[in-house]
N, C-alpha and C positions, 0 to 999 in steps of 0.2 A: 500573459496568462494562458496556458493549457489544460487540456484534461486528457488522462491518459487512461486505459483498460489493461491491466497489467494481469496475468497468471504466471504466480511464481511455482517452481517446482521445485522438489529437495524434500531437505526436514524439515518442511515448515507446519506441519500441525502438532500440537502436543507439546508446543516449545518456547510458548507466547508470542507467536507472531501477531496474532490480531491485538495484542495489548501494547505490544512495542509499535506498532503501525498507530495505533491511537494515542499513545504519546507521543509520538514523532509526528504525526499533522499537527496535534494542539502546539508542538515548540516550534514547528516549522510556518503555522499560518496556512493549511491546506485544510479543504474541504473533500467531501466523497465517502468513501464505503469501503467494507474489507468483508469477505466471508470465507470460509472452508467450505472445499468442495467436497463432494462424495470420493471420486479419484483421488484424493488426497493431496493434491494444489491447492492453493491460496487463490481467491479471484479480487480486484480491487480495481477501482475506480477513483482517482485522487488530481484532482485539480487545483492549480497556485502556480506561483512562479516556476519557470520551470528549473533554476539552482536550488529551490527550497524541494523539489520532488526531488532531484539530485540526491542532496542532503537526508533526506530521507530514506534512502536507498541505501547509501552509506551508512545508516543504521544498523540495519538490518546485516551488511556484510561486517561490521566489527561487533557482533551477538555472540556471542560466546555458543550457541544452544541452536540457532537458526542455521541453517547451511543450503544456501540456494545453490541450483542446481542448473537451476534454466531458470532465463525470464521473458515474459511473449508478451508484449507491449505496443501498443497503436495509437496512435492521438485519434480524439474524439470528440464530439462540440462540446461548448461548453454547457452547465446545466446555469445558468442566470439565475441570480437568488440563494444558489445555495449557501448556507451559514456553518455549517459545521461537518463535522468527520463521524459517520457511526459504525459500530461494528454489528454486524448482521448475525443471528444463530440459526 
């Protein structure tokens, strides 16, 4: 189990990212958060296995509409207790 602090960069607002990020932890079994930033990155926080963050990842590059750019990611403790994935506005 990890958790990780990810900012994506690219097309990712306007293109469903934080919707495809919320379906891919619910089918992946990950918890955490996702928001748009003012700069126009994606900022997320997402902890689970870490093949299921993988996997998830890989989402996001077979998207038709998403196009990352950069991604700037660090491991970070874990949050204990948390239950689910939400998207932040």
């Amino acid at each position: 189990m990890v958790r990780k602090h990810i900012y994506f960069s690219g097309r990712v607002q306007g293109v469903g990212f934080r919707f495809q990020a919320g379906w891919a932890a619910k089918r992946f079994g990950l918890t955490g958060w996702v928001k748009n930033l003012y700069d126009g990155r994606v900022e997320m926080e997402v902890q689970g296995d870490p093949v299921a963050i993988d996997g998830m990842l890989k989402a996001f590059t077979d998207d038709t509409y998403i196009h990352i750019t950069d991604i700037d990611s660090v491991d970070i403790p874990l949050e204990e207790g948390e239950r689910k994935f939400r998207t932040q506005y």
